[in-house]
C-alpha positions as CSV (number, residue, x, y, z in Angstrom):
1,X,122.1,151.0,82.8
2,X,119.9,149.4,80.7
3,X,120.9,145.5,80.3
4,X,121.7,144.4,76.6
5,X,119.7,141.4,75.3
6,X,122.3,139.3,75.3
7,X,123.1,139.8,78.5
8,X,119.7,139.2,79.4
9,X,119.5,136.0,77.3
10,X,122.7,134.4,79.5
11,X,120.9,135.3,83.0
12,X,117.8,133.9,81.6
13,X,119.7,130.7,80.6
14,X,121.6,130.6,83.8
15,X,118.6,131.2,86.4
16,X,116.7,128.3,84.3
17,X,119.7,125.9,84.4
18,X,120.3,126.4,88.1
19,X,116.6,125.5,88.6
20,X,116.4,122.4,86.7
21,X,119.5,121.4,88.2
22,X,117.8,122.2,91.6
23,X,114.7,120.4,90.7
24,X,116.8,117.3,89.4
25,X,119.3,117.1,92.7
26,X,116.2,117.2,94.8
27,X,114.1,114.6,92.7
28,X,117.3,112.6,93.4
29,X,117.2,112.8,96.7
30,X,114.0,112.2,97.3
31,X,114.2,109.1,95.0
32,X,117.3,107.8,96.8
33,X,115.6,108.3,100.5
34,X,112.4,106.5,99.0
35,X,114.8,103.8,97.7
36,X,116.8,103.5,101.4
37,X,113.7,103.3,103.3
38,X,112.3,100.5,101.0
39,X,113.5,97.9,103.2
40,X,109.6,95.7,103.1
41,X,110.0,95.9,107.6
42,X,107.0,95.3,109.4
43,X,107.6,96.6,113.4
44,X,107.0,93.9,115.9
45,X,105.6,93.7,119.2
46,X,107.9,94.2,121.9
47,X,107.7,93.0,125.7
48,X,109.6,94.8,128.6
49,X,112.6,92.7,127.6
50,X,112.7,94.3,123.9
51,X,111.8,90.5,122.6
52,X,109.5,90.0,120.1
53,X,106.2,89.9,122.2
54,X,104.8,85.6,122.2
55,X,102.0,85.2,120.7
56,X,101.7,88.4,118.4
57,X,102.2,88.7,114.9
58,X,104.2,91.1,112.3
59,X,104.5,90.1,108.8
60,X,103.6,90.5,104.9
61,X,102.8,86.9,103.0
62,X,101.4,86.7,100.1
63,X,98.4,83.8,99.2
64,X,96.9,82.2,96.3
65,X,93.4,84.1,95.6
66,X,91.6,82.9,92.7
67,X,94.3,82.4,89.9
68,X,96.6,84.8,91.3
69,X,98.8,85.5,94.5
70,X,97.8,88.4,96.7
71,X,99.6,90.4,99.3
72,X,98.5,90.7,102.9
73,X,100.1,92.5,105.6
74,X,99.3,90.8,109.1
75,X,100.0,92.7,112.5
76,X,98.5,91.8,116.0
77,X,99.6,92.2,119.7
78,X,98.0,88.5,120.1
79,X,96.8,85.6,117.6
80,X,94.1,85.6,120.1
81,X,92.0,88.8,120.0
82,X,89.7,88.7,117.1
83,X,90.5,88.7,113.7
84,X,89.9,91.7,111.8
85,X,90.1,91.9,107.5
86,X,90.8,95.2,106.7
87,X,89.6,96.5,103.1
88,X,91.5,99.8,102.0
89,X,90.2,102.8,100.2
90,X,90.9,104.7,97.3
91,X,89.9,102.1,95.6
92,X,93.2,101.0,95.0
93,X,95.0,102.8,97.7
94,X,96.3,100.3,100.6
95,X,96.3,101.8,104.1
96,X,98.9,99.9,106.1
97,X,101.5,102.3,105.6
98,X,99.3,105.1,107.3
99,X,100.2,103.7,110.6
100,X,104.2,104.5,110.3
101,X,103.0,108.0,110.6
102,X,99.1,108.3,112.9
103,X,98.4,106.9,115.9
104,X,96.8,103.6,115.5
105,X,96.0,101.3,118.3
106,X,93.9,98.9,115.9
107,X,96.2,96.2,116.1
108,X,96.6,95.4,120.2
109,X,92.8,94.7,119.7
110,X,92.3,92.6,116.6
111,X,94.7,90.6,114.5
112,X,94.5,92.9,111.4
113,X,95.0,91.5,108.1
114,X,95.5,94.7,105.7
115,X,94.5,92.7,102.3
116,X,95.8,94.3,98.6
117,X,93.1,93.0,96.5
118,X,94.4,92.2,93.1
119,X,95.7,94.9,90.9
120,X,96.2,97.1,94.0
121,X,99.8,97.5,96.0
122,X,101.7,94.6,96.7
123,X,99.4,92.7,94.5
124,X,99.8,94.7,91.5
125,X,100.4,92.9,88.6
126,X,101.1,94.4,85.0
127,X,99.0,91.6,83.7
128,X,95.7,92.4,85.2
129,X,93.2,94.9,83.3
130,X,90.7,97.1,84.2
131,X,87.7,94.9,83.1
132,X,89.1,92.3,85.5
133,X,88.2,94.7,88.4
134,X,85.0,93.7,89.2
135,X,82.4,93.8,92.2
136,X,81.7,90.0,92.1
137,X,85.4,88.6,91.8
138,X,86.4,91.2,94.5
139,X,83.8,89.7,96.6
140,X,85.0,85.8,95.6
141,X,88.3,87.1,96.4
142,X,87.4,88.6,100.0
143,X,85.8,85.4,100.9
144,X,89.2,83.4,100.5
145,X,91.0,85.8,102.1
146,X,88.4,85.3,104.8
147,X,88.6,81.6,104.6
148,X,92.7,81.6,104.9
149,X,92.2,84.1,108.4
150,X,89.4,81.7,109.9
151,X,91.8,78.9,109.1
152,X,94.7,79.9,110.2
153,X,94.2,81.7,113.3
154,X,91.2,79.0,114.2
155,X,88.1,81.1,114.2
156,X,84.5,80.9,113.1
157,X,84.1,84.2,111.9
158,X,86.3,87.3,111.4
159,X,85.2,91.1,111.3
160,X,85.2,93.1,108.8
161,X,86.3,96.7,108.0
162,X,86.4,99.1,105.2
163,X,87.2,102.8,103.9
164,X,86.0,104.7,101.4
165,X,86.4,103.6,97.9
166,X,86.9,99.9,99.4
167,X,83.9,100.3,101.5
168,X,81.5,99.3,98.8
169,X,83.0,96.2,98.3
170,X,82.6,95.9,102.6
171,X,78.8,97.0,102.1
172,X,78.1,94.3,99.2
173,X,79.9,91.8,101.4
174,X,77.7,92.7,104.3
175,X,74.9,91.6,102.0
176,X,76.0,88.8,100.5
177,X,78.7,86.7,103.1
178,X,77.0,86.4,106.4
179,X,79.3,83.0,106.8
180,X,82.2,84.8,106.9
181,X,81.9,87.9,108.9
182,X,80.2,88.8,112.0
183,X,79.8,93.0,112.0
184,X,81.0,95.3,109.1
185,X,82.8,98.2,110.1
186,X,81.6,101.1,107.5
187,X,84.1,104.1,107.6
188,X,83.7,106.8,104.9
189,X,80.9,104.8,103.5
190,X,80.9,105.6,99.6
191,X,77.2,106.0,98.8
192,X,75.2,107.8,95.6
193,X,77.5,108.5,92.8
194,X,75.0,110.4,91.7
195,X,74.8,113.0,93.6
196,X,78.5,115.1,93.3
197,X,80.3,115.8,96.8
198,X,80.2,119.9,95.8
199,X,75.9,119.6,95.6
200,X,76.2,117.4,99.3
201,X,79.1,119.4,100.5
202,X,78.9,123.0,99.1
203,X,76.7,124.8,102.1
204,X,78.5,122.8,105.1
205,X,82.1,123.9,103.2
206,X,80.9,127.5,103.0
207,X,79.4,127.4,106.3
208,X,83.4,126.2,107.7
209,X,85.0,128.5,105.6
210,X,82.9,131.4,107.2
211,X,83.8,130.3,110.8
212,X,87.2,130.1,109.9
213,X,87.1,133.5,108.7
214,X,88.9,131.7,105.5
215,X,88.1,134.9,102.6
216,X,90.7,132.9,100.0
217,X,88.2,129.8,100.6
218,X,85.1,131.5,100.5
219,X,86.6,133.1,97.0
220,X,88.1,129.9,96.0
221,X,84.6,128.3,96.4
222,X,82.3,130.6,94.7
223,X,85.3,130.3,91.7
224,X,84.1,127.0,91.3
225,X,80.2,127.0,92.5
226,X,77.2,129.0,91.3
227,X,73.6,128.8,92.8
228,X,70.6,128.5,90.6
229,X,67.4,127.8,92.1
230,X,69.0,127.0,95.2
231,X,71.2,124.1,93.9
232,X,75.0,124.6,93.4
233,X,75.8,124.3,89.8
234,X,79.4,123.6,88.7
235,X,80.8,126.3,86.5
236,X,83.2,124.4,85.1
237,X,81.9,120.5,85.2
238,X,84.8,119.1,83.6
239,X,87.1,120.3,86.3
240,X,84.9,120.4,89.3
241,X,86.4,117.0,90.8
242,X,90.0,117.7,90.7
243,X,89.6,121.4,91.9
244,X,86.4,120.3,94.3
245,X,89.2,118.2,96.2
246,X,91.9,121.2,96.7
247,X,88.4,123.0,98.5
248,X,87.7,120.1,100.5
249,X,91.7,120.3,101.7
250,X,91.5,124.1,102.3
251,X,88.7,123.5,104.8
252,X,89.5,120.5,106.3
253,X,86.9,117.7,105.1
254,X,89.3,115.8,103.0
255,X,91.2,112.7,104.4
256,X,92.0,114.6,107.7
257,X,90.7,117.9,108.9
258,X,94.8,119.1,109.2
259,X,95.8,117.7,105.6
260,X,96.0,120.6,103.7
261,X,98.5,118.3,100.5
262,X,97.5,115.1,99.3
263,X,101.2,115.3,98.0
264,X,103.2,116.5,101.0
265,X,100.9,114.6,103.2
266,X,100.1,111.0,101.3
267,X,102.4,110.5,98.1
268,X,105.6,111.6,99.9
269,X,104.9,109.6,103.0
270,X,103.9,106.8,101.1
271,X,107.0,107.1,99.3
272,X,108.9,107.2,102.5
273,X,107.4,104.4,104.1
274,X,109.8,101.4,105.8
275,X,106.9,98.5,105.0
276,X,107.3,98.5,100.9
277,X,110.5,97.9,98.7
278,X,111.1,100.6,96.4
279,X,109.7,98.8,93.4
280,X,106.3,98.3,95.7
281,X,106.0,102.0,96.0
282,X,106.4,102.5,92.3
283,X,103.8,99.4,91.8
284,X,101.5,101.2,94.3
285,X,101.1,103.7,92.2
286,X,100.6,102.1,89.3
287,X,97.7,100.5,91.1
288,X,95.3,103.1,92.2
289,X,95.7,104.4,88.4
290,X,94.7,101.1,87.5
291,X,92.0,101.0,90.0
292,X,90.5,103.8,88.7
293,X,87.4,103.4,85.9
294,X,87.0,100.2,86.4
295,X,84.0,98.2,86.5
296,X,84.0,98.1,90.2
297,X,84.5,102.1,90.4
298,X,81.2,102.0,88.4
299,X,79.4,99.9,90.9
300,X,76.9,102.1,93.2
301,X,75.0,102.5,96.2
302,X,72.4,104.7,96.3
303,X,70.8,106.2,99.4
304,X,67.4,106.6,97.7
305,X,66.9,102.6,98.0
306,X,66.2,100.4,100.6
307,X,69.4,97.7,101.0
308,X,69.2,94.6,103.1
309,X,72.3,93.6,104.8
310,X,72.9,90.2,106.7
311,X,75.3,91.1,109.6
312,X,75.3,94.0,111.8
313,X,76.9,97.3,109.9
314,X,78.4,99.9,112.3
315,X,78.8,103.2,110.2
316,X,82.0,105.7,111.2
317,X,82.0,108.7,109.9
318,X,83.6,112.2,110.5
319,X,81.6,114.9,110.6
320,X,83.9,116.8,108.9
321,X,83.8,114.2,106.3
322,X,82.9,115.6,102.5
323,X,84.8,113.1,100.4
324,X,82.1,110.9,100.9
325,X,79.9,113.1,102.3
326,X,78.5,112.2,105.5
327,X,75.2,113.4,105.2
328,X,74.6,111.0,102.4
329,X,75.7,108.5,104.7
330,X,73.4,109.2,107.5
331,X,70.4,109.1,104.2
332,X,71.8,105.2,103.7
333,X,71.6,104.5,107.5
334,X,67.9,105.6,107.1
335,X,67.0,102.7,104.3
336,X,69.3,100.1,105.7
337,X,67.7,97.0,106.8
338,X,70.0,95.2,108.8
339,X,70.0,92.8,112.2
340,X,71.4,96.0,114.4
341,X,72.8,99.3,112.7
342,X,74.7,101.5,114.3
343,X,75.5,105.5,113.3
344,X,78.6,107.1,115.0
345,X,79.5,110.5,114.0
346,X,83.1,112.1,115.4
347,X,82.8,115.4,115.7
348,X,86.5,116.3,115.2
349,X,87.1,113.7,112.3
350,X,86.7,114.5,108.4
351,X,87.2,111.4,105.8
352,X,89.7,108.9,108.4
353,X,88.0,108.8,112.3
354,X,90.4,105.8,112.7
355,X,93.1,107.4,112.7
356,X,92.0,111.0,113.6
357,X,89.9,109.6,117.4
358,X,91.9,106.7,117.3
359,X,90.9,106.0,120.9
360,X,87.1,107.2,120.5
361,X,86.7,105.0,117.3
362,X,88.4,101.7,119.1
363,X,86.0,102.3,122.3
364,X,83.0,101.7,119.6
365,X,84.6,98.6,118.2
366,X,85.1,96.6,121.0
367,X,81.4,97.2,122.7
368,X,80.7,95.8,119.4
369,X,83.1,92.9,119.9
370,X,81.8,92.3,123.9
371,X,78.3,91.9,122.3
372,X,78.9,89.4,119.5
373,X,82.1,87.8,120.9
374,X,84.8,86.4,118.2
């Protein structure tokens, strides 16, 4: 019997009402979780007696940097293993929260102090603008925090250690702070924005998606890529970084080689997290847009120069790693002049080897330690 329009109008109606109201419940559940789980908790150490192990540390505090307060979260199994300033990625993506859901045993080995530069998580601040983003005052900035951790937990020198979009901050602090730190720890080292991740990625990509068998990769990828005279040419430019990244997921060389969702994977984590109040989620956000196109974001480090560092610089990279694409990494290595450099590739990691061979990447970091002591 054929339906009348009417009729057909009403089930329209209904089947589209009964999906927003879906969509809305579930928004409000997931809203209400993120809001529960905001409680701002940093886990403790524990000893055998489940007291809060002496001598370690688990907090957030927030310090006067330049003319504003920033955020750091401060976590260590003793005050006295080495200090250890940690400089997120993104930029404008703080990493703490990661470790509420990856193994990381960073922390019974250095004090870590996960720093929010200004503008960025728990030092967001409505106030601040892009232009205020800059290389140099990040680097002013770092060196206070750097001062506060020497004071406070009496040492000469701290380490350093950076990811991704944070790491060229790391890599100009590396040149220009030898008082402050003794090795820089170079994870996902950003290098070369002028050469695009799909011209240093495309042929290892296609090579993965042809070992995985992956056909809806391999068609996904030549959807986006053509060849002429042997380069890979972006069909459509103006898209290529948003739908280069949903490649690099498919085959494994974004953040982790099993992330497959930067949504299910990062934003509702992050949302779910037990170390932020809900407002600090919402202001996390609000940073990395904020961080984004900002005079620091412009700031670059090509491989094809020759950079001279002060302290030893220990890259970390994944081999899997095409967000920042490890083979322009290794180029870098090659025309940096520093007192020791050191290359370590994991072969099971993409763009995160800390928290992907947790125990591989820790092994490297204290050989480094037991040579220049703290």
């Amino acid at each position: 019997m054929k339906m009348s329009r009417k009729v057909w109008v009403k089930r329209m109606i209904w089947v589209i009402g009964t999906a927003v109201l879906i969509l809305v419940m579930g928004c409000g559940i997931f809203f209400g979780a993120a809001a529960v789980t905001g409680r701002a908790e940093i886990e403790p150490f524990y000893d055998e007696n489940g007291d809060v192990l002496e001598g370690s540390v688990a907090e957030r505090c927030r310090i006067q940097v330049g003319d504003r307060e920033n955020g750091l979260i401060i976590r260590g199994k003793s005050v006295d293993n080495p200090v250890l300033l940690f400089i997120s990625g993104g930029p404008g993506v703080p990493q703490y929260w990661l470790n509420e859901y990856y193994p990381n045993k960073l922390e019974e080995d250095f004090t870590v102090c996960w720093w929010d530069w200004a503008g960025e998580g728990l030092s967001y601040d409505s106030s601040i603008k892009k232009e205020d983003i800059t290389t140099k005052r990040l680097e002013a900035d770092a060196s206070q925090v750097a001062d506060y951790l020497k004071e406070r937990f009496g040492k000469d020198k701290v380490y350093l250690m950076a990811h991704s979009g944070g790491s060229k901050l790391g890599f100009r602090l590396a040149q220009d702070d030898p008082e402050d730190f003794y090795c820089y720890f170079a994870m996902g080292q950003a290098v070369s924005k002028d050469v695009k991740r799909y011209q240093a990625g495309y042929d290892f990509v296609k090579k993965t998606f042809e070992e995985q068998g992956n056909k809806k990769g391999l068609k996904r990828l030549e959807s986006l890529i053509t060849i002429e005279n042997g380069q890979p040419i972006a069909k459509k430019p103006e898209r290529i970084g948003s739908d280069w990244e949903g490649v690099l997921l498919m085959a494994g060389c974004a953040t982790t080689r099993e992330m497959r969702s930067d949504a299910r994977e990062i934003f509702f984590p992050q949302m779910l997290s037990k170390c932020y109040t809900f407002g600090e989620k919402i202001d996390y956000w609000r940073g990395k847009m904020l961080n984004r196109d900002t005079p620091y974001d412009d700031d670059d480090i090509s491989y094809k120069d020759e950079h001279p560092v002060q302290i030893p610089v220990c890259f970390i990279s994944g081999k899997y790693d095409y967000t920042c694409p490890v083979n322009m990494v290794e180029k870098l290595y090659e025309n940096l002049d520093a007192p020791e450099k050191e290359l370590y590739i994991f072969e099971d990691s993409a763009h995160s080897p800390l928290w992907e061979e947790n125990d591989q990447v820790l092994e490297v970091m204290r050989e480094k330690v037991e040579k220049l002591g703290q």
